[in-house]
N, CA, C and O atoms as a MOPAC input file, in Angstrom:
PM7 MOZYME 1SCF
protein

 N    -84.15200 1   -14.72800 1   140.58000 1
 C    -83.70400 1   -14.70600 1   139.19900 1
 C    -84.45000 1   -13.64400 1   138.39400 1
 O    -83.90700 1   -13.00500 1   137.49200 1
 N    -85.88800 1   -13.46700 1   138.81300 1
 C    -86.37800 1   -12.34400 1   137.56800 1
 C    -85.67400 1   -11.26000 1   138.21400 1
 O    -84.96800 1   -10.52400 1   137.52500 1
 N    -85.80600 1   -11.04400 1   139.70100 1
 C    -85.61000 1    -9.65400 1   139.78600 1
 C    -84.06400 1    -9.19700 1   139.31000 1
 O    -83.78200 1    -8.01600 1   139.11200 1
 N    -83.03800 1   -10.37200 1   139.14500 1
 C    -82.02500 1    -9.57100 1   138.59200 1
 C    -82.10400 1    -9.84400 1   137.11100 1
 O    -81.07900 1    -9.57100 1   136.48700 1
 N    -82.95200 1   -10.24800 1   136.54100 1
 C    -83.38000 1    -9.74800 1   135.09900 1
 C    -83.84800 1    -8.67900 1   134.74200 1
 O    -83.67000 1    -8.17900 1   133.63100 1
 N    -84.56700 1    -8.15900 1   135.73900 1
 C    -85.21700 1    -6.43400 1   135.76800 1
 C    -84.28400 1    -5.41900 1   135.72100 1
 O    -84.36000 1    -4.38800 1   135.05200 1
 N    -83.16300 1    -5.85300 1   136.66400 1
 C    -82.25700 1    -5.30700 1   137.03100 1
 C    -81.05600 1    -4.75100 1   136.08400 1
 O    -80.58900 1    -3.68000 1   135.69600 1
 N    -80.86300 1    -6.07200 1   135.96600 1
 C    -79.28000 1    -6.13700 1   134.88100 1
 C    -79.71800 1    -5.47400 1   134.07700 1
 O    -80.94500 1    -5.53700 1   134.00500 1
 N    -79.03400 1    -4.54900 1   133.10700 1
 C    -78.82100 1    -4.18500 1   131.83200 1
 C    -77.47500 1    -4.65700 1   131.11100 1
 O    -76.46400 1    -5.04800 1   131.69600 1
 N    -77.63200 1    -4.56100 1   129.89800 1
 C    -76.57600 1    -4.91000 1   128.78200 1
 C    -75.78100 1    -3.33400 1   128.84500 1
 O    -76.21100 1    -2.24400 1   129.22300 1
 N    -74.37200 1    -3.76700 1   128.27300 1
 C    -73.72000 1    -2.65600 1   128.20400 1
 C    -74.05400 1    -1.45400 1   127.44500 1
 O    -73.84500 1    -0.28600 1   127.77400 1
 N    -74.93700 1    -2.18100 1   125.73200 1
 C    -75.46200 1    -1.15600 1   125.12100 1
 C    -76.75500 1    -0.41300 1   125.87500 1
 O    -76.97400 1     0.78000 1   125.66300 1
 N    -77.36700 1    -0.98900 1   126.52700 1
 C    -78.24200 1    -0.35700 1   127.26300 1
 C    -77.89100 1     0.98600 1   128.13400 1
 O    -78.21800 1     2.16200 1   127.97300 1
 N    -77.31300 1     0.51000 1   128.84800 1
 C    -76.08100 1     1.41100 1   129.42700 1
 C    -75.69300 1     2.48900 1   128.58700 1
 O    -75.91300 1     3.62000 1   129.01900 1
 N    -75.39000 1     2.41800 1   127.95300 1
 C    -74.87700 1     3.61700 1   126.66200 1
 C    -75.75200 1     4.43900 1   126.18300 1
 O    -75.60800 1     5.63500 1   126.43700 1
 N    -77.32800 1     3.81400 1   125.04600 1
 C    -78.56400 1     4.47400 1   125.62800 1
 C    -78.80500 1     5.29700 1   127.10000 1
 O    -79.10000 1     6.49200 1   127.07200 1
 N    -78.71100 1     4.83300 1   127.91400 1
 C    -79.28500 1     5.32700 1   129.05800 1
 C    -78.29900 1     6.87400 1   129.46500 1
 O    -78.68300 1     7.97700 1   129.85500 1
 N    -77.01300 1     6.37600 1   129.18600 1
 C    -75.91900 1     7.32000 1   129.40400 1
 C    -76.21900 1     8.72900 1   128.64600 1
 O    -76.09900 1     9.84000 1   129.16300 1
 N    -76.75800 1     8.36900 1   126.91800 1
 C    -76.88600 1     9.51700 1   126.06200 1
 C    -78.35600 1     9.72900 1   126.30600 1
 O    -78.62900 1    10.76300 1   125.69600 1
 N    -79.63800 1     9.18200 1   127.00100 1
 C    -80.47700 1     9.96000 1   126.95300 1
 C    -80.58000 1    10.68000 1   128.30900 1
 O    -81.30800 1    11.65800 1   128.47900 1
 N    -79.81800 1    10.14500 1   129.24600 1
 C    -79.93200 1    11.20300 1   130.37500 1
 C    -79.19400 1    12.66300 1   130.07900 1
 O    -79.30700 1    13.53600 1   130.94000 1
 N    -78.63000 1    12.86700 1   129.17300 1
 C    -77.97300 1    13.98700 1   128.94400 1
 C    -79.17200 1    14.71100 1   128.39200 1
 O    -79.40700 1    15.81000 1   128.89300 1
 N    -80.15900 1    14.16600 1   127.21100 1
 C    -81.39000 1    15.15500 1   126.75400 1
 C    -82.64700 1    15.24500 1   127.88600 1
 O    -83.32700 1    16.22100 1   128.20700 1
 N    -82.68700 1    13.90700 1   128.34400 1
 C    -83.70100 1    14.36100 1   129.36300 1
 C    -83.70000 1    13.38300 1   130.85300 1
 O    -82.70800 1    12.71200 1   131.13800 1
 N    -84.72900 1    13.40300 1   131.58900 1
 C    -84.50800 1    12.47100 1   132.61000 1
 C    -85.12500 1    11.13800 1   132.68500 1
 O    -85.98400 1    10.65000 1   131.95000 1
 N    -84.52200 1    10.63500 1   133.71700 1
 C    -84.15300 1     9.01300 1   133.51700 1
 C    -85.43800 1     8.62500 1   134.80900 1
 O    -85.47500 1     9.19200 1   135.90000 1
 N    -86.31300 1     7.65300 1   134.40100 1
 C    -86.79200 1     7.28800 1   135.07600 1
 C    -86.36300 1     6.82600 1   136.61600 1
 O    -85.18200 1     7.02400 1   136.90100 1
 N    -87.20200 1     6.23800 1   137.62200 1
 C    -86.35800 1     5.58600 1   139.25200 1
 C    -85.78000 1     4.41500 1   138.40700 1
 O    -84.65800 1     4.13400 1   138.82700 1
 N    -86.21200 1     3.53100 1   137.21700 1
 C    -86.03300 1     2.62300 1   137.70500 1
 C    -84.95000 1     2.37500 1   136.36600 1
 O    -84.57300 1     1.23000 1   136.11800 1
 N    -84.46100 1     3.61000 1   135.48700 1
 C    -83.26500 1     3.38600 1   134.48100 1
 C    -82.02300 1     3.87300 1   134.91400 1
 O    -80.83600 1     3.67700 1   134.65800 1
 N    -83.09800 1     4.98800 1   136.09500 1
 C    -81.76200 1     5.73600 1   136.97200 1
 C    -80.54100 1     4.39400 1   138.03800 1
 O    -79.33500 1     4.39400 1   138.28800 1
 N    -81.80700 1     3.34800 1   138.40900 1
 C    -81.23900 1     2.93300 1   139.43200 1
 C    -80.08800 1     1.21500 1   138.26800 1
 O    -79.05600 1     0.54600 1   138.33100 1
 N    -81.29700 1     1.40900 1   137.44500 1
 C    -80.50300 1     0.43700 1   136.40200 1
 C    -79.18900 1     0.65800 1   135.73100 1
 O    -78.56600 1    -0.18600 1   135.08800 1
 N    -78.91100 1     1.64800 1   135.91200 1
 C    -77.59500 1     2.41300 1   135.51700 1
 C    -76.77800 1     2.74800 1   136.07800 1
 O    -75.72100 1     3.10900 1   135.56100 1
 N    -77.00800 1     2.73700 1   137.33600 1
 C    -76.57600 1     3.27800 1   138.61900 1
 C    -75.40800 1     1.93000 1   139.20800 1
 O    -74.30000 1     2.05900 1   139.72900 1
 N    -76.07600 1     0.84900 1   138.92200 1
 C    -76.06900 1    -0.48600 1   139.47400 1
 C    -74.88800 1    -0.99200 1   138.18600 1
 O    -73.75400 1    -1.36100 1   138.49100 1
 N    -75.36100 1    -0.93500 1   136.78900 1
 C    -74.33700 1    -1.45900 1   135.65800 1
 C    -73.22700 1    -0.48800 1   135.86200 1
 O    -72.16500 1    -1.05400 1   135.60500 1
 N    -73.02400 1     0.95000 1   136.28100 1
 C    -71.93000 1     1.20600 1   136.19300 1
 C    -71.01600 1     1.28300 1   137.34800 1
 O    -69.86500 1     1.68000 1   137.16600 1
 N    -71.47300 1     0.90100 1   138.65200 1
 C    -70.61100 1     0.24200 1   139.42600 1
 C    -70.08600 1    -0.46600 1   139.13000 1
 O    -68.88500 1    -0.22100 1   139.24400 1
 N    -70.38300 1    -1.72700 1   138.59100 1
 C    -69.98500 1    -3.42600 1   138.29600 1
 C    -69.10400 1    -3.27900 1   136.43800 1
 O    -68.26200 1    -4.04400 1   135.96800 1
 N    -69.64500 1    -2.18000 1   135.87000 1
 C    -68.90500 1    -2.10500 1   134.30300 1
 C    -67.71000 1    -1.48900 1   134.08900 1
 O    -67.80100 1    -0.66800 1   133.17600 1
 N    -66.65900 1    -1.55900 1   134.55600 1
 C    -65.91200 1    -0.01900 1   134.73600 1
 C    -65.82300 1     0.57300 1   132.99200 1
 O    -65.76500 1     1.79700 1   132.87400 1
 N    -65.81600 1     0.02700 1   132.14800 1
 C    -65.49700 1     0.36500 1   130.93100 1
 C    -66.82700 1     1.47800 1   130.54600 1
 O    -66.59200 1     2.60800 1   130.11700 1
 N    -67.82300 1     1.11200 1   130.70700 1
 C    -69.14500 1     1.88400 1   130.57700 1
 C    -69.34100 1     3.14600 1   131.72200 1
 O    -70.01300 1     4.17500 1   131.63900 1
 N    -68.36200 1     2.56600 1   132.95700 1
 C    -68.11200 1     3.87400 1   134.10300 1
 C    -67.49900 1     5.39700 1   133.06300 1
 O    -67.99300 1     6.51800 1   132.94100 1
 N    -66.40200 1     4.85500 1   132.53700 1
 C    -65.52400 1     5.51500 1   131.28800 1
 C    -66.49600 1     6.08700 1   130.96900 1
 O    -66.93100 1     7.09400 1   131.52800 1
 N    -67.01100 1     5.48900 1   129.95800 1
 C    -67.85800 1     5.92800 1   128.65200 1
 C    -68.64300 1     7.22400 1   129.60600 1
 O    -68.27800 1     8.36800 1   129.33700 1
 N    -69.61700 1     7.05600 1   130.61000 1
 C    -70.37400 1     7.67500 1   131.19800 1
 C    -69.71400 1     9.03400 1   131.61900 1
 O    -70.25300 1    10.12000 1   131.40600 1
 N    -68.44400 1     8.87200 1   132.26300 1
 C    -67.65200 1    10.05600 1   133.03000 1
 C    -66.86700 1    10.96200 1   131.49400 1
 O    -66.56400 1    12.14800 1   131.62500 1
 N    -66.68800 1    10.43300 1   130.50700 1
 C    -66.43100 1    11.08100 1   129.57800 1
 C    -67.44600 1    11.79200 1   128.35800 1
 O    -67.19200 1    12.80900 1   127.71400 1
 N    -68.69200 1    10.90600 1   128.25800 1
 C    -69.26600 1    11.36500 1   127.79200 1
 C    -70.47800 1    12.87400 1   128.23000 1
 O    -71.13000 1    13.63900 1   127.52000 1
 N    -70.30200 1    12.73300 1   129.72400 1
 C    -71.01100 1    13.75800 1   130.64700 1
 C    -69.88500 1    15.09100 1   130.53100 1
 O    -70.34000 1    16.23400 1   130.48500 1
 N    -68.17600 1    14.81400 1   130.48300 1
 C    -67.36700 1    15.76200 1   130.14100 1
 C    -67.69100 1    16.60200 1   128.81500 1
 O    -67.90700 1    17.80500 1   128.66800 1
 N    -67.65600 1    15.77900 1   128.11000 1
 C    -68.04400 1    16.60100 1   126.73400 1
 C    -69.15600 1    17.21200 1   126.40900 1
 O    -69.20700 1    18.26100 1   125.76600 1
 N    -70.39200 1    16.39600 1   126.96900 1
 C    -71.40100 1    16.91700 1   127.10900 1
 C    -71.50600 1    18.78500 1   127.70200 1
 O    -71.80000 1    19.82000 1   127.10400 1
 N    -71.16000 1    18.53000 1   128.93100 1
 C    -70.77800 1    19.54100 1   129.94700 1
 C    -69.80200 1    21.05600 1   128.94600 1
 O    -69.86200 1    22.28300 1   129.03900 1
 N    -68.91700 1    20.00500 1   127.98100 1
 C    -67.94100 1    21.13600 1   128.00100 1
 C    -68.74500 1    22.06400 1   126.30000 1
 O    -68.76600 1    23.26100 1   126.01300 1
 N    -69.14600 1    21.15800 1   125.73500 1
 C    -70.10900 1    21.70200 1   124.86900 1
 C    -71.19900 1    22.47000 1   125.14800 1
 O    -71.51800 1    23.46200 1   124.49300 1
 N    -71.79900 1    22.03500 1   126.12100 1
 C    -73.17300 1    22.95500 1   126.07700 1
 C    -72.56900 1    24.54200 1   127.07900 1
 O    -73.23300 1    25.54100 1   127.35300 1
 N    -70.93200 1    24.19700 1   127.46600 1
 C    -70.59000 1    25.50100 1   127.58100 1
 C    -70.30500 1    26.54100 1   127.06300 1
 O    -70.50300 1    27.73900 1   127.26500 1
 N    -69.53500 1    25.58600 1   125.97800 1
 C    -69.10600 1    26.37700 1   124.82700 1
 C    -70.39100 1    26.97500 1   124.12900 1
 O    -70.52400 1    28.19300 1   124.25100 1
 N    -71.51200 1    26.18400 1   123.30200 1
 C    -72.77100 1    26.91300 1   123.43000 1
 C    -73.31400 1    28.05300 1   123.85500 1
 O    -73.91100 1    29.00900 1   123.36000 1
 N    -72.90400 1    27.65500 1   125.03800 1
 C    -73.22400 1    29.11400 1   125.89700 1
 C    -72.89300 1    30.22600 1   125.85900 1
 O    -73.66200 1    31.18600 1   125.90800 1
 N    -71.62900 1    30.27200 1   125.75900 1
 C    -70.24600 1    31.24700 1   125.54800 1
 C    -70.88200 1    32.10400 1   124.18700 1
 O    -71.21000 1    33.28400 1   124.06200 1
 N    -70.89600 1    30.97600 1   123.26400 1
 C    -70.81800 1    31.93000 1   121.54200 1
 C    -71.95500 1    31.98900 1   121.36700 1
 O    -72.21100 1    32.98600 1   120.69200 1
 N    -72.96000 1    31.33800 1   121.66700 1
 C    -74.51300 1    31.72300 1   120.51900 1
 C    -75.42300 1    31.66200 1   121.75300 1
 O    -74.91000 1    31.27300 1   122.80200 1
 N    -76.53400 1    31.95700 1   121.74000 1
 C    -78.08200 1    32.63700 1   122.60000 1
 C    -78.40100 1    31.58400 1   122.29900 1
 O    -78.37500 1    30.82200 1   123.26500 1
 N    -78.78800 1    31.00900 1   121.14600 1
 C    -79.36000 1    29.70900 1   120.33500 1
 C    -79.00700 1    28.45500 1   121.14300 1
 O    -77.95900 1    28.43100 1   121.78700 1
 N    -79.85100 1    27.40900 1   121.13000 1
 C    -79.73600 1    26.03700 1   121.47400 1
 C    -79.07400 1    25.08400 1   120.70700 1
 O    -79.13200 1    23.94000 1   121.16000 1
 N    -78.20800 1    25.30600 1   119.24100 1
 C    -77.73800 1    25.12000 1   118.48400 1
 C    -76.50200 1    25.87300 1   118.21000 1
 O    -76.39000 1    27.09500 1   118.11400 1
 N    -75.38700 1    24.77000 1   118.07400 1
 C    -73.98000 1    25.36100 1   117.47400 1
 C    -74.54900 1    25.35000 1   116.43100 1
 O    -75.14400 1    24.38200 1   115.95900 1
 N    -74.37400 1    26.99500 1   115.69100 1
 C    -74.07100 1    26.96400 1   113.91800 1
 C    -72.50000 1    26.78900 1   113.32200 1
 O    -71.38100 1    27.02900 1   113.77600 1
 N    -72.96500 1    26.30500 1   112.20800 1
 C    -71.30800 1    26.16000 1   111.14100 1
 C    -71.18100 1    27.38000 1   110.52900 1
 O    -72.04300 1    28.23800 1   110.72200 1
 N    -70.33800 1    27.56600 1   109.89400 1
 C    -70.07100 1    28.61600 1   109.17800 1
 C    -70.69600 1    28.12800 1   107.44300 1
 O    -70.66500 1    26.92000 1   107.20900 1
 N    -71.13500 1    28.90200 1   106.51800 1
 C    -71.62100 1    28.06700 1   105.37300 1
 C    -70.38200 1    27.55700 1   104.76200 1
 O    -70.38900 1    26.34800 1   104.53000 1
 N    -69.42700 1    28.14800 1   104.48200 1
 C    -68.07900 1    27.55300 1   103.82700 1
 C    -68.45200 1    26.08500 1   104.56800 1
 O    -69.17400 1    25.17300 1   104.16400 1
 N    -67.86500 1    26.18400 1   105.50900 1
 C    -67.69200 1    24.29700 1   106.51000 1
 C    -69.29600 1    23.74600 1   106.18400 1
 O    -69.19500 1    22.55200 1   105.90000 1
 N    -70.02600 1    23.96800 1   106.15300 1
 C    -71.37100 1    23.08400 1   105.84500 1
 C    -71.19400 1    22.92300 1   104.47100 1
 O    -71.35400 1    21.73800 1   104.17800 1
 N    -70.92300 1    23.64300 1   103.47600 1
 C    -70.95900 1    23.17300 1   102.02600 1
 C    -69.73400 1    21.95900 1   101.83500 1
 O    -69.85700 1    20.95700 1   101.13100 1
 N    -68.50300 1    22.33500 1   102.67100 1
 C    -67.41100 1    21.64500 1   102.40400 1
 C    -67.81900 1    19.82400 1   103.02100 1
 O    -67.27700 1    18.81000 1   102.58100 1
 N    -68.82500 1    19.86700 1   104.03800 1
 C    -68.92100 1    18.75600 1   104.60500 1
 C    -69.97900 1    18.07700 1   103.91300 1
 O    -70.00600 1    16.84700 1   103.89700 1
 N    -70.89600 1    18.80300 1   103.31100 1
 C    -72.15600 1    18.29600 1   102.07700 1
 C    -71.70100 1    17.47600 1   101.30100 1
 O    -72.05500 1    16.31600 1   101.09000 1
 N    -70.57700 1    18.31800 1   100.68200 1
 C    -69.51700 1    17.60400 1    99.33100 1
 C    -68.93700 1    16.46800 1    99.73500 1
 O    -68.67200 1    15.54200 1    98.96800 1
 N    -68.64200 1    16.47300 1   101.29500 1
 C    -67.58900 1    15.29200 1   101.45200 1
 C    -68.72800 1    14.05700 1   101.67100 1
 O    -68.56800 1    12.87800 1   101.35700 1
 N    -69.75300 1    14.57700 1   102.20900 1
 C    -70.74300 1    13.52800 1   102.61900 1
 C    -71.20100 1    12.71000 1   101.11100 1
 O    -71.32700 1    11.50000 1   100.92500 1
 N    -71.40200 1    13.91500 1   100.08700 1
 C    -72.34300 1    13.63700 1    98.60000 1
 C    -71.21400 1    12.21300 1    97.72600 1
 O    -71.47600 1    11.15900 1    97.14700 1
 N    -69.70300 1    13.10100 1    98.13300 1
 C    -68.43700 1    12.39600 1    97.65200 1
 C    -68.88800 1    10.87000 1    98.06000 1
 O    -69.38100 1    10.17800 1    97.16900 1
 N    -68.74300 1    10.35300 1    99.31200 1
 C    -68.33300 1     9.14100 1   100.16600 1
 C    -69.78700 1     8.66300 1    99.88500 1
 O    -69.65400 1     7.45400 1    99.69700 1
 N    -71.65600 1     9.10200 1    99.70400 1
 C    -72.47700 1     8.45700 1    99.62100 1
 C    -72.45200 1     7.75500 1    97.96800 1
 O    -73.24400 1     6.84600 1    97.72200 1
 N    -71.51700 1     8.23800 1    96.91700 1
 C    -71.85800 1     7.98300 1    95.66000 1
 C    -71.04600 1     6.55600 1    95.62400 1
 O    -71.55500 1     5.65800 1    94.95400 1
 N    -69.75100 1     6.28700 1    96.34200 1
 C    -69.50100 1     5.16500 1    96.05500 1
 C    -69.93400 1     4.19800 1    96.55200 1
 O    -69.58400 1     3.08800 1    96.15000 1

């Protein structure tokens, strides 16, 4: 019983684990914890195989247009999204 308490993860866990293996690496034992929930989760299988797509297809695009480790906006689109943000925080 403990050891599949060690084991198991929750789905949100899973999701964590999914978005920090994309910034960095995953320990043996979050690798294998993840490894294990997304056999048995198929919905979090999803999440994982799509979120590694986008991941993937962004840091290509990245690649493509800027040297930088950062997509920039254009200032027009950053001011326009300030306003919309300043708009929606006042009510």
């Amino acid at each position: 019983m403990a050891l599949k308490n060690k084991i198991h993860i929750s789905c949100k866990d899973a999701t964590l684990l999914t978005c920090k293996k994309q910034d960095s690496a995953l320990t043996l034992k979050e690798r294998i914890q993840l490894k294990i929930h997304l056999f048995i989760c198929t919905v979090c299988a999803l999440f994982y195989k799509q979120s590694n797509l986008i991941h993937n297809h962004l840091t290509k695009l990245n690649g493509e247009q800027n040297t930088d480790t950062f997509i920039h906006l254009e200032e027009d689109k950053k001011d326009a999204l300030q306003q919309m943000l300043d708009t929606k925080s006042k009510k």
